[in-house]
Backbone as CSV, one residue per row, in Angstrom:
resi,resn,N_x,N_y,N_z,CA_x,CA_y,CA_z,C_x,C_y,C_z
1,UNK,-24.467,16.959,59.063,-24.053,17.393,57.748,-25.238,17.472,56.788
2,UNK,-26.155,16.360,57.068,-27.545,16.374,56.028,-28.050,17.546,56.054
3,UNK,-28.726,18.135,57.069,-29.041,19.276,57.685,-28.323,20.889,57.056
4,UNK,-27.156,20.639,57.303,-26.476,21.714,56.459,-26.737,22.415,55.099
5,UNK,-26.635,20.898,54.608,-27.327,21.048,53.336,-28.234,20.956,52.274
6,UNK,-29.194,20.142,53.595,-30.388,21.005,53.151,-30.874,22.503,53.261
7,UNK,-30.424,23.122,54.086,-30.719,24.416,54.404,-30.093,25.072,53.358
8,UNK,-28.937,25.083,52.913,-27.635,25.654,52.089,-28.831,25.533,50.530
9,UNK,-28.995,23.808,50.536,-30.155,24.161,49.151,-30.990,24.822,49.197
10,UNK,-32.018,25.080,50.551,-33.130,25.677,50.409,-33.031,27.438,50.339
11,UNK,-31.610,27.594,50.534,-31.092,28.935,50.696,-30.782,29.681,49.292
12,UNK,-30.065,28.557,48.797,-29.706,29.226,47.566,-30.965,28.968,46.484
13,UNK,-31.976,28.124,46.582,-33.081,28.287,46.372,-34.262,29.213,45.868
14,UNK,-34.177,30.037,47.302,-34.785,31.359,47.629,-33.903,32.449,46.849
15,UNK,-32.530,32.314,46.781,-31.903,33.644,46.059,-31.958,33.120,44.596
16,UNK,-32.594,32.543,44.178,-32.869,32.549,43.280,-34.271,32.618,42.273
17,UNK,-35.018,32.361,43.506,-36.390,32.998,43.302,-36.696,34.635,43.816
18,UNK,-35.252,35.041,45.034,-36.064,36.180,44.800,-35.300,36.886,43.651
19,UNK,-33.978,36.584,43.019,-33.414,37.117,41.707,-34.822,37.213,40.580
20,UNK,-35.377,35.793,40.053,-36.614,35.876,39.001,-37.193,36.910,39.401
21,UNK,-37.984,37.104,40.558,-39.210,37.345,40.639,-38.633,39.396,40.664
22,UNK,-37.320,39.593,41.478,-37.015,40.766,40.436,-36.478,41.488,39.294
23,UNK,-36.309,40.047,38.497,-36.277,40.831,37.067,-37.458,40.731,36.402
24,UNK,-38.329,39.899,37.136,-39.911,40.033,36.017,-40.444,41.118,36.606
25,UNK,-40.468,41.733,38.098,-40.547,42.847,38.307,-40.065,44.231,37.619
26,UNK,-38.939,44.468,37.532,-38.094,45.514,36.536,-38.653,45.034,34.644
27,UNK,-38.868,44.237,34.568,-39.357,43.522,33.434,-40.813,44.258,32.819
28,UNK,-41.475,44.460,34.108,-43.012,44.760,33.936,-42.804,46.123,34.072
29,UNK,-42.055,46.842,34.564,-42.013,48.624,34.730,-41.056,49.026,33.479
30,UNK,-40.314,48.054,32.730,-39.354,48.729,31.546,-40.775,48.341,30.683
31,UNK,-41.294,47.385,30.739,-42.509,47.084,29.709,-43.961,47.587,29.711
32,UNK,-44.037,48.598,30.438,-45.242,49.111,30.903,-46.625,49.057,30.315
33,UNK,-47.525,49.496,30.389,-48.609,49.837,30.085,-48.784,50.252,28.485
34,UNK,-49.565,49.772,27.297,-49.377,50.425,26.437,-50.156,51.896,26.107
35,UNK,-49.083,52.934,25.850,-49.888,54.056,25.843,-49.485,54.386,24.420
36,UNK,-50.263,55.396,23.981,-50.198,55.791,22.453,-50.131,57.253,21.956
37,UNK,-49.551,57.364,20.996,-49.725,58.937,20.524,-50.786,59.895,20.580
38,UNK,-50.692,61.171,21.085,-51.933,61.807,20.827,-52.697,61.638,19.867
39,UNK,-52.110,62.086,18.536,-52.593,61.169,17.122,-52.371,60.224,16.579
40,UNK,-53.053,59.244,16.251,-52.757,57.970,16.277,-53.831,57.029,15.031
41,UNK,-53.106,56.332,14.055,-54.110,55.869,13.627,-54.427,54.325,14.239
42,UNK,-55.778,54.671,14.592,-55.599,53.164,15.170,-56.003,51.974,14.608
43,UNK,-55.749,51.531,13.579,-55.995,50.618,12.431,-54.238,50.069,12.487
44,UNK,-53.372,50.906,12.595,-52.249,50.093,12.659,-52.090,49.062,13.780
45,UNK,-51.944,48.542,13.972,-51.296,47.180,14.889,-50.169,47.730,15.828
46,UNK,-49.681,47.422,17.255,-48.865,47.760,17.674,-48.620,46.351,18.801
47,UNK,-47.482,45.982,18.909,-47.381,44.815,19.555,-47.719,44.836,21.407
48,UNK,-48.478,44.002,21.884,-49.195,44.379,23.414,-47.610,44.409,24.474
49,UNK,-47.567,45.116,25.176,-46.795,45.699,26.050,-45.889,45.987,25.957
50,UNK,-45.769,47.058,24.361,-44.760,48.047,23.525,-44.882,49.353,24.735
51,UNK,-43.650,49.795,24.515,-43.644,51.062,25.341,-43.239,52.112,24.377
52,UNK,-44.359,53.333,24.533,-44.147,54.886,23.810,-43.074,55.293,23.960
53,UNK,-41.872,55.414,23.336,-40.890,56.186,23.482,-40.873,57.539,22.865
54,UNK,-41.728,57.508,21.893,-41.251,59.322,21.541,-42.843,59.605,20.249
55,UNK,-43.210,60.214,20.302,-44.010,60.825,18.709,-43.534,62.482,18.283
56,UNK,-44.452,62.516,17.182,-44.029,63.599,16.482,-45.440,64.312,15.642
57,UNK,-45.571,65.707,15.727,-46.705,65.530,15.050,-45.963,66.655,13.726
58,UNK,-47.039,66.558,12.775,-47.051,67.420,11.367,-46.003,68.585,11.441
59,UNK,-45.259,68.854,10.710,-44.674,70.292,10.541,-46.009,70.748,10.233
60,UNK,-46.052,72.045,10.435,-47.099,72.968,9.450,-47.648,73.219,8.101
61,UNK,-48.686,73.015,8.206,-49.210,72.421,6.678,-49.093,70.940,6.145
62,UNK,-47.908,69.993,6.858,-48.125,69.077,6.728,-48.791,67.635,7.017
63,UNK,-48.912,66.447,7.285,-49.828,65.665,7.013,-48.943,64.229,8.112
64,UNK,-47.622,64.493,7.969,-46.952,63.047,8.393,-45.955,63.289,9.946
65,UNK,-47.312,62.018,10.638,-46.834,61.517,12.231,-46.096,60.353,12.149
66,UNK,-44.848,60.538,13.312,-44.412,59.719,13.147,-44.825,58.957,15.248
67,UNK,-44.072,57.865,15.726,-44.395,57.352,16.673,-43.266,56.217,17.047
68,UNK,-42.436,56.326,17.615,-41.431,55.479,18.304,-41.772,54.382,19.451
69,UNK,-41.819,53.031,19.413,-42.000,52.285,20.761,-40.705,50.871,20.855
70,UNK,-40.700,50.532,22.196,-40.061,49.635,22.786,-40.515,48.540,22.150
71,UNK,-40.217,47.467,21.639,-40.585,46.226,21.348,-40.489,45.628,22.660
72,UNK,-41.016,44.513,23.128,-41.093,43.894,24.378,-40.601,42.115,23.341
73,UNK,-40.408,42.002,22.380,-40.418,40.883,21.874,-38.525,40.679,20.948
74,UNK,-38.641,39.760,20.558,-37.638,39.310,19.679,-37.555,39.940,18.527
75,UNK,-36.748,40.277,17.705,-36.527,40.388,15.939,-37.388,39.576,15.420
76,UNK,-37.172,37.819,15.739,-38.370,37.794,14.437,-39.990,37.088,14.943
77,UNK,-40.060,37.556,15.969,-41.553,37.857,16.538,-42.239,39.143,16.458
78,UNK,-41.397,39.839,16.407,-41.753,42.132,16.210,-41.737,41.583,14.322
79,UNK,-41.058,41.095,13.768,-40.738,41.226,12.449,-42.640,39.649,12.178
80,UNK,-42.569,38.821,12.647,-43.606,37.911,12.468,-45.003,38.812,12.347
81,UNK,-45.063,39.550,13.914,-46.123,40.307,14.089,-46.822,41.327,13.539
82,UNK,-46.168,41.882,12.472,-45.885,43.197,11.803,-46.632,42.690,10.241
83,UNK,-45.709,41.564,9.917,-46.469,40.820,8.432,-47.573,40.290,8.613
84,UNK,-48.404,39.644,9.426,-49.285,38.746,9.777,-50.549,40.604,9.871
85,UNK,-50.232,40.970,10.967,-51.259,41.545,11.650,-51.525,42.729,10.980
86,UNK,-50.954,43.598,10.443,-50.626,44.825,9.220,-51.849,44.216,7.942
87,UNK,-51.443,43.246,7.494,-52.822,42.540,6.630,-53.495,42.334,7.283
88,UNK,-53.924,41.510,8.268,-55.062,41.872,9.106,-55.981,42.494,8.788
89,UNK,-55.086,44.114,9.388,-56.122,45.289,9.718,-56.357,46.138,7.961
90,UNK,-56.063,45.001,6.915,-56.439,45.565,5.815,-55.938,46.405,5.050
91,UNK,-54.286,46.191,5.230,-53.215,47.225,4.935,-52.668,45.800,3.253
92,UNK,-52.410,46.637,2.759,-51.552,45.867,1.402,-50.138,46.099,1.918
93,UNK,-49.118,45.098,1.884,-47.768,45.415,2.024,-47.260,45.633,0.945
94,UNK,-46.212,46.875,1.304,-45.386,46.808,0.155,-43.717,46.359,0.333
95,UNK,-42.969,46.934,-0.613,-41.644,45.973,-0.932,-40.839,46.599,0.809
96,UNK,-39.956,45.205,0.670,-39.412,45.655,2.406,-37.843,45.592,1.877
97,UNK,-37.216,45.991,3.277,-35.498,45.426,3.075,-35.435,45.087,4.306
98,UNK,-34.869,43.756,4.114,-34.479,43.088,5.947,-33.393,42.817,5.982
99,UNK,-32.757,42.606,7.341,-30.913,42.205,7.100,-30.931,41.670,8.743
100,UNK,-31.194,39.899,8.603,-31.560,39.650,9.761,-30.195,39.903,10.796
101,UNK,-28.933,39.845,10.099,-27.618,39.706,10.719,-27.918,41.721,11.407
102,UNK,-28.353,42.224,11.267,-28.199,43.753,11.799,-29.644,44.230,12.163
103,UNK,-30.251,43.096,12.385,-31.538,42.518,13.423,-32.647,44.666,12.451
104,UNK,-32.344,44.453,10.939,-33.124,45.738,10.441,-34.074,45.222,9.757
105,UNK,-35.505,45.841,9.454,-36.590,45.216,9.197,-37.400,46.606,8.287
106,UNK,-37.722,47.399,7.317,-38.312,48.479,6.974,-39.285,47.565,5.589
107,UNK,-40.266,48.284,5.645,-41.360,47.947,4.611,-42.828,49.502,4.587
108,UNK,-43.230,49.529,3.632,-44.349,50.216,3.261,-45.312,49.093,3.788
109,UNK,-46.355,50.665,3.907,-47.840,49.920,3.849,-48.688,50.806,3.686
110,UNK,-50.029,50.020,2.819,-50.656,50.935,2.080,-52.212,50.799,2.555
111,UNK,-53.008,51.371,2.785,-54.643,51.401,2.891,-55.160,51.914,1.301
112,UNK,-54.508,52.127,0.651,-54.960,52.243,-0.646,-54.958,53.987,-0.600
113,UNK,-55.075,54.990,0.367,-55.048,56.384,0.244,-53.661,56.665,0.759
114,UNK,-53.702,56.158,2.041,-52.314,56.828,2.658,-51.101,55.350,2.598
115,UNK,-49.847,56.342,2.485,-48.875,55.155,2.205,-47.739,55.546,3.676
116,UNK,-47.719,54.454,4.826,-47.325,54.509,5.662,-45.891,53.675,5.916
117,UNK,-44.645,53.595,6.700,-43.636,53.018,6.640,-43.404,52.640,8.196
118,UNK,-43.221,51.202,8.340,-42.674,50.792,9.510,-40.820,49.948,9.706
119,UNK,-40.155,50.911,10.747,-39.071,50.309,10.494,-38.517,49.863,11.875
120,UNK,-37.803,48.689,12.112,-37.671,47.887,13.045,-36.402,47.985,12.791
121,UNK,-35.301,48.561,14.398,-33.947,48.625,14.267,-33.374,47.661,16.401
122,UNK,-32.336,47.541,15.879,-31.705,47.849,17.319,-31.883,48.962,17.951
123,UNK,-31.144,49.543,18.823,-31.216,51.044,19.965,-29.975,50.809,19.844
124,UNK,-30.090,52.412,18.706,-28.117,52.654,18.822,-27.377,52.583,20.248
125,UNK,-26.206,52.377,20.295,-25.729,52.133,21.430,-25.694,51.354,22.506
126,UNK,-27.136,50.565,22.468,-27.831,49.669,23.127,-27.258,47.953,22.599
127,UNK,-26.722,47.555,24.119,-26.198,46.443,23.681,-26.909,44.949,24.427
128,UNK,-28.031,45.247,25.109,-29.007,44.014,25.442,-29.728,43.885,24.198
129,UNK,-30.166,44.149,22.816,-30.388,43.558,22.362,-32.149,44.462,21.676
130,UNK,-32.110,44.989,22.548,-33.688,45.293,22.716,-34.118,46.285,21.294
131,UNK,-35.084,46.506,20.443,-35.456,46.968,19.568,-36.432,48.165,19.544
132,UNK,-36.322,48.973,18.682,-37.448,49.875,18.369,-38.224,49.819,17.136
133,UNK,-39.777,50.090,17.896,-40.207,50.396,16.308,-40.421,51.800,15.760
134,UNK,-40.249,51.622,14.671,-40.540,53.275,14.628,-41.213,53.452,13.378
135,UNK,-42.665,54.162,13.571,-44.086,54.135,12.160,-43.787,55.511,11.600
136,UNK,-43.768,55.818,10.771,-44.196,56.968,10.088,-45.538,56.981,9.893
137,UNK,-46.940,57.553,9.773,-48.059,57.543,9.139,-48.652,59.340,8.863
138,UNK,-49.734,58.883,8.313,-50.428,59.649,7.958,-52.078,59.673,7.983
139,UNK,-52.734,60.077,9.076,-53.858,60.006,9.201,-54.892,60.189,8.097
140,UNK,-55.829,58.914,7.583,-56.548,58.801,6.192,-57.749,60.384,6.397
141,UNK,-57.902,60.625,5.371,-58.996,61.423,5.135,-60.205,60.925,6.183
142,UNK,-60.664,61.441,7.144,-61.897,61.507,7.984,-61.886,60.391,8.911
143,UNK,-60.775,59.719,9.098,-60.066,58.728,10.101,-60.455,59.281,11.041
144,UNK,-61.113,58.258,12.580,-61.433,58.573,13.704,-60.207,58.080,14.479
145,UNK,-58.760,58.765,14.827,-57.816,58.970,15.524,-58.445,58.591,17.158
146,UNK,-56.961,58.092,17.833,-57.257,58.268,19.055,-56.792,59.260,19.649
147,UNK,-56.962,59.660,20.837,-56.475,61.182,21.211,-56.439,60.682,23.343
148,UNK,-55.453,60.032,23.396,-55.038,59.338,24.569,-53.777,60.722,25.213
């Protein structure tokens, strides 16, 4: 009988290491690589193993990109990361609206020329929980963009 169950533990054991080891797998391919907008200012901050979901460039004649990504983090670690690191890179914040109960987060930010907006929502429809960010900007006068 000892025997039994040791094996029975060491069994259910294993299905449970190989369960972890494939959701940190699926974990690392929903969280991929961070890649970035063709235009891009790169003075903004973007949280490490955000995933590109969508950009946008200028209507014609106009001036304002926008850039969609996956948060890989919590509400108020994407929302921590955003206040902290945004000053950082030498941005002035401006006035925000948050509503932690509807996990929404929007605020300005300013380099003193261009006035840029970051807003932090759920994924309509989306019921794990998971967040987007989504920047509006505007590339400063003679800004060296990345072009990825």
């Amino acid at each position: 009988m000892g025997r039994i169950a040791l094996l029975l533990s060491v069994a259910a054991l294993l299905g449970v290491v190989g369960v972890s080891m494939r959701r940190q797998a699926e974990a690392q391919i929903f969280f991929g690589p961070l890649k970035m907008p063709p235009k891009w200012d790169a003075r903004i901050p973007v949280p490490p193993k955000s995933t590109l979901l969508s950009s946008t460039a200028p209507h014609p004649g106009g001036s304002v990109y926008s850039a969609e990504f996956l948060a890989p983090r919590s509400y108020h670690d994407t929302v921590d990361f955003y206040d902290t690191q945004l000053a950082k890179a030498g941005f002035t914040m401006g006035p925000k609206t948050a509503s932690i109960s509807r996990k929404l987060y929007q605020r300005t930010f300013t380099d003193g020329t261009v006035r840029d907006k970051l807003t932090i929502h759920t994924r309509p429809g989306d019921n794990r929980g998971l967040l987007t960010i989504h920047i509006v900007y505007t590339l400063p006068p003679g800004a060296d963009s990345t072009s990825q």
